[in-house]
N, CA, C and O of each residue as an XYZ file, in Angstrom:
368
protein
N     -31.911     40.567     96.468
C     -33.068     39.723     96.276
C     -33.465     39.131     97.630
O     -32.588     38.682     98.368
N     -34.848     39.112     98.008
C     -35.100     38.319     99.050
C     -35.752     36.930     98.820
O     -36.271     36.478     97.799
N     -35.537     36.220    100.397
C     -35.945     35.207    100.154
C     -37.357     35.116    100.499
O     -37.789     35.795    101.430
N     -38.199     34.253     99.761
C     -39.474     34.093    100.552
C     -39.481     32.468    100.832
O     -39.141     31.543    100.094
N     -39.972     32.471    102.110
C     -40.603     31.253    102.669
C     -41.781     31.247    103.313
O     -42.430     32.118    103.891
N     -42.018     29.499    102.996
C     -43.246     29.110    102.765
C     -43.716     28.384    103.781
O     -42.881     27.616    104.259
N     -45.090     28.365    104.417
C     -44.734     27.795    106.001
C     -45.856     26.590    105.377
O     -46.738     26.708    104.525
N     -45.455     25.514    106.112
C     -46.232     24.228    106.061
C     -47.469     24.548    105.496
O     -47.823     24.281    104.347
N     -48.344     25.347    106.672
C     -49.912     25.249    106.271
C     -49.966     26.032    105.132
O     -50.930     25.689    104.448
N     -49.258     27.054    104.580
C     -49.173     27.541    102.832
C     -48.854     26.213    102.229
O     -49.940     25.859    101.769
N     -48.333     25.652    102.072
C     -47.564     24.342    101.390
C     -48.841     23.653    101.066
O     -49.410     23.594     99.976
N     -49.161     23.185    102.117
C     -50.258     22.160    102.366
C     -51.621     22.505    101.196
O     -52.009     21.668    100.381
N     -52.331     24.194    101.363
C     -53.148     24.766    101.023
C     -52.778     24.580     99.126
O     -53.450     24.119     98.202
N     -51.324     25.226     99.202
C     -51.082     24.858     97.681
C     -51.263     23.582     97.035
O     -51.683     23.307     95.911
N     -50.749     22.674     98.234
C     -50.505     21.253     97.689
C     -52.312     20.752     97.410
O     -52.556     20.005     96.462
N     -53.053     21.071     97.999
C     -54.421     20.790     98.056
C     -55.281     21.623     96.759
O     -56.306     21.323     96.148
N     -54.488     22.622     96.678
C     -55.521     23.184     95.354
C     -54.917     22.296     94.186
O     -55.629     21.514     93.555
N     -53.938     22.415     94.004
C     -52.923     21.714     92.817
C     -53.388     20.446     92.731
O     -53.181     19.889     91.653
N     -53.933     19.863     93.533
C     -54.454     18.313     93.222
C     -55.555     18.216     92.952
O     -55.882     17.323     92.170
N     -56.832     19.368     93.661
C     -57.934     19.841     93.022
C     -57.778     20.495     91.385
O     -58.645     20.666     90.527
N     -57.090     20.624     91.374
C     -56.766     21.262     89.489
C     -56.157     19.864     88.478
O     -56.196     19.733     87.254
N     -55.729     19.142     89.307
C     -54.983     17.832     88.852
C     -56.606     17.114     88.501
O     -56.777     16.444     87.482
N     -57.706     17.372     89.491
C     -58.262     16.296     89.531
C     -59.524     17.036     88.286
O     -60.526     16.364     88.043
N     -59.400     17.955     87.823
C     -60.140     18.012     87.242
C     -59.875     18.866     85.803
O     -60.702     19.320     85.013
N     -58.744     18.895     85.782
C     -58.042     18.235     84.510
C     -58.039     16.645     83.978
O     -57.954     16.309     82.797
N     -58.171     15.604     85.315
C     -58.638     14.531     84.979
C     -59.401     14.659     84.156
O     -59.204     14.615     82.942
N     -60.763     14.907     84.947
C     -62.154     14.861     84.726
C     -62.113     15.157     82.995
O     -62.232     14.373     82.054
N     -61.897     16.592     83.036
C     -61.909     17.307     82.166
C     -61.140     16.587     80.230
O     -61.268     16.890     79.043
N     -60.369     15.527     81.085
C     -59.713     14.513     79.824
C     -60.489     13.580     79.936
O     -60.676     13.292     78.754
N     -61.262     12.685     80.697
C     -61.876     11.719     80.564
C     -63.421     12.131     79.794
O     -63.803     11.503     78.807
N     -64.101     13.089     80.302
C     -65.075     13.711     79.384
C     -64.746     13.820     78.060
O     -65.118     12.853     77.394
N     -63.929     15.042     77.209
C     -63.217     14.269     76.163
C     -63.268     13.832     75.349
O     -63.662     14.138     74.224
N     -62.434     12.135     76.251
C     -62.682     11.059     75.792
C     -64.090     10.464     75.689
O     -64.580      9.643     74.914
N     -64.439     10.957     76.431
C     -65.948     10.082     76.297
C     -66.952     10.843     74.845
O     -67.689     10.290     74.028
N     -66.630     12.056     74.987
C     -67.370     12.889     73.939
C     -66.604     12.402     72.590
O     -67.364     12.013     71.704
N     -65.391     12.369     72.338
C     -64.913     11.711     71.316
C     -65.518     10.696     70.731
O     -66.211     10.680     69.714
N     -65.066      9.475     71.766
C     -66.000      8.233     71.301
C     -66.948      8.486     70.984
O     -66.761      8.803     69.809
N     -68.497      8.654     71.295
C     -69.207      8.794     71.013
C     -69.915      9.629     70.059
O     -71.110      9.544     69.777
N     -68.995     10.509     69.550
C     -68.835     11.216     68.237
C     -68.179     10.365     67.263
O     -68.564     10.475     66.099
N     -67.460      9.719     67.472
C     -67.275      8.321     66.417
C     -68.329      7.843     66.435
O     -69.218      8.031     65.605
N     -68.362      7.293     67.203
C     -69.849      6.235     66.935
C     -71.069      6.311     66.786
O     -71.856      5.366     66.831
N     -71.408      7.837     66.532
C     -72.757      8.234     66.027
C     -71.979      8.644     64.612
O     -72.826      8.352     63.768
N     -71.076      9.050     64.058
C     -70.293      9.141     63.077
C     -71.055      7.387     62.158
O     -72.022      7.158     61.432
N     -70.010      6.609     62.715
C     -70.323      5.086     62.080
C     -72.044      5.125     61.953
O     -72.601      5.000     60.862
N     -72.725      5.300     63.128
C     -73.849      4.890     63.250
C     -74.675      5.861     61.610
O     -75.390      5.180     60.875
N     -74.497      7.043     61.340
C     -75.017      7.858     60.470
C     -74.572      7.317     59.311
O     -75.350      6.935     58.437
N     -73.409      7.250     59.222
C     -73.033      6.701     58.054
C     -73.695      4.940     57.452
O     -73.774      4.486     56.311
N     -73.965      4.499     58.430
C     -74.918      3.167     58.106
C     -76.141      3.816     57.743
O     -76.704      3.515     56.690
N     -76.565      4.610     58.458
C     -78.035      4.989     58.106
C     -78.224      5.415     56.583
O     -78.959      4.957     55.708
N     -77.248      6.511     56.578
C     -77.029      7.305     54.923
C     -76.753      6.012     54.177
O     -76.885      6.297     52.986
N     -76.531      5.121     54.259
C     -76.792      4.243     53.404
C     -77.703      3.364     52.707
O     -77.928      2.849     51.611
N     -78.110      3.452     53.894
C     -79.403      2.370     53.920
C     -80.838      3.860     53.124
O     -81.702      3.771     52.252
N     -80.537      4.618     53.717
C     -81.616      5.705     53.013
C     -81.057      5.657     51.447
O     -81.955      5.628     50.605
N     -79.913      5.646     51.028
C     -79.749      5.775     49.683
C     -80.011      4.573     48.993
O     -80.297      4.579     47.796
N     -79.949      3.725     49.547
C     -80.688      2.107     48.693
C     -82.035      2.794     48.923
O     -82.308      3.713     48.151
N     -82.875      2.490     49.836
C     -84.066      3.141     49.777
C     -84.334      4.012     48.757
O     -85.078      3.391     47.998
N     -84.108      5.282     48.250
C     -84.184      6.371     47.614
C     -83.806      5.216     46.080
O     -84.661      4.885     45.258
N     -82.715      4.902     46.054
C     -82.714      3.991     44.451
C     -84.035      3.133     44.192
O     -84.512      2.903     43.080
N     -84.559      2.687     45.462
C     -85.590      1.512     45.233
C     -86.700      2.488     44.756
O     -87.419      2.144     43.818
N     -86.928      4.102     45.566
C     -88.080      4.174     45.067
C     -87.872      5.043     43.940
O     -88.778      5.767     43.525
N     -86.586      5.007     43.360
C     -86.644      6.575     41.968
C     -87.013      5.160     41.419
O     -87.891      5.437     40.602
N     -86.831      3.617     41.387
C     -86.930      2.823     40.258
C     -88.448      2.232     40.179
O     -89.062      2.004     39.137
N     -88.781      2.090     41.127
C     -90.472      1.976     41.271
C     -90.920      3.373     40.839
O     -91.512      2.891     39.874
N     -91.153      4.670     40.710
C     -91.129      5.640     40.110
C     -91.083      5.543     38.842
O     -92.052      5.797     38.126
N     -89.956      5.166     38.415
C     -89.939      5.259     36.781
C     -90.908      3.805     36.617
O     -91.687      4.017     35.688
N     -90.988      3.300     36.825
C     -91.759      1.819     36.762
C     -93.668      2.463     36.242
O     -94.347      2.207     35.248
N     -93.905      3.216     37.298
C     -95.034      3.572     37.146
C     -94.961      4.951     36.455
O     -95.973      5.486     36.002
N     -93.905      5.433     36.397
C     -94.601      6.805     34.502
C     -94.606      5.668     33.577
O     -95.700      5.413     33.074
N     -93.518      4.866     33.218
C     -93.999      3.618     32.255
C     -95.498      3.174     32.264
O     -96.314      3.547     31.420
N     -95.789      2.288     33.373
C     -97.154      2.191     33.140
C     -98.232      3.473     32.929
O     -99.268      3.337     32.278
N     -97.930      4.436     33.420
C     -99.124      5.450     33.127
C     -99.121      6.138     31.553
O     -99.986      6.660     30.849
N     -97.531      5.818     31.388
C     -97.665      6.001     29.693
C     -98.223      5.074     28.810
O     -98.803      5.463     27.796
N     -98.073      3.472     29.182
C     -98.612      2.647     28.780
C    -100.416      2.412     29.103
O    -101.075      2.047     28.130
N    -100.947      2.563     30.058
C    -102.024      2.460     30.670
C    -102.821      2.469     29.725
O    -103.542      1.534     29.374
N    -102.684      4.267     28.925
C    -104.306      4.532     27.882
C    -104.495      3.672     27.269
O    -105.629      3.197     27.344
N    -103.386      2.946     26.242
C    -103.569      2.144     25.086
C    -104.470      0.464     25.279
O    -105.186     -0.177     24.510
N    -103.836      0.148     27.133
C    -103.857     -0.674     27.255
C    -105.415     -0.724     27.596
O    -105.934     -1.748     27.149
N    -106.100     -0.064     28.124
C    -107.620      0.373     28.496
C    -108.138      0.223     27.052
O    -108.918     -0.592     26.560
N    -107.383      1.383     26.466
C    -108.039      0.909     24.979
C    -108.646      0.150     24.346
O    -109.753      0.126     23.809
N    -107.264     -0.922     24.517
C    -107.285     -2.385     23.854
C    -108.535     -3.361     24.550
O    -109.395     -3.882     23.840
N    -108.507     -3.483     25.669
C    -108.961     -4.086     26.714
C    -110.745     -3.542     26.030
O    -111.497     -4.412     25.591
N    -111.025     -2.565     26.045
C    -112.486     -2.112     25.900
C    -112.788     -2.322     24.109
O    -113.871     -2.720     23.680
N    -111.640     -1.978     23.249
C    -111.963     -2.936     21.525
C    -112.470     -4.267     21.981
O    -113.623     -4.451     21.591
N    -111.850     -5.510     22.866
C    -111.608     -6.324     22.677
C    -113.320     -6.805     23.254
O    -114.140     -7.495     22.649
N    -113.468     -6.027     24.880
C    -115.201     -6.108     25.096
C    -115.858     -6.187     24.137
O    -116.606     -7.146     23.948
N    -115.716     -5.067     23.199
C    -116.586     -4.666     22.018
C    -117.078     -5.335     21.069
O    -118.182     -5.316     20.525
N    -115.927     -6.082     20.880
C    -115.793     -7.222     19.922
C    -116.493     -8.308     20.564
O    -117.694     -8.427     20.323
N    -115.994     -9.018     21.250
C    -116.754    -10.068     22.284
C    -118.855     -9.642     22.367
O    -119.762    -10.467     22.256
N    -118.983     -8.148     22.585
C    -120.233     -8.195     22.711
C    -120.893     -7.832     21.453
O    -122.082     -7.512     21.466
N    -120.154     -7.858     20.274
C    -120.789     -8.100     18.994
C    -120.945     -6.039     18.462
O    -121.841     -5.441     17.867
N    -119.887     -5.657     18.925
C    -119.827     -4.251     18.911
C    -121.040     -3.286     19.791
O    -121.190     -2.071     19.661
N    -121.737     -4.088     20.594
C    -122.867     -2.910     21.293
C    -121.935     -2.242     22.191
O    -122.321     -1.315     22.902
């Protein structure tokens, strides 16, 4: 087996890439992190929203049914309303 050796300025060159790879493996974890967070917190943030749209959506299926009620009620009430003219103006 032989030996190999390594002369300073190899050393050095290694030692310099290896800290360039160190440093952006940093990087590369702090991004990440940052993308994480902020995938939580548009997470939270949506999930408030989807809420608030589903009260919304209850408010208007119930105003909805509110008004087929009245439009089922409406004819009779026109009805009534125009007998009652009728009467008042002596049936003309």
């Amino acid at each position: 087996m032989t030996q190999a050796y390594v002369t300073h300025e190899e050393f050095k060159r290694l030692e310099t890439r290896v800290s360039a790879v160190e440093h952006e493996a940093d990087g590369e974890k702090m991004l990440s992190r940052y993308i994480l967070s902020q995938a939580r917190q548009n997470g939270d943030d949506l999930t408030v929203l989807k809420t608030r749209v589903d009260r919304i959506e209850d408010k208007v299926d119930r105003l909805e049914h509110k008004i087929d009620r009245l439009e089922e009620k409406l004819p009779s009430i026109v009805a009534d309303a125009m007998r009652e003219v009728l009467r008042e103006n002596g049936g003309r």
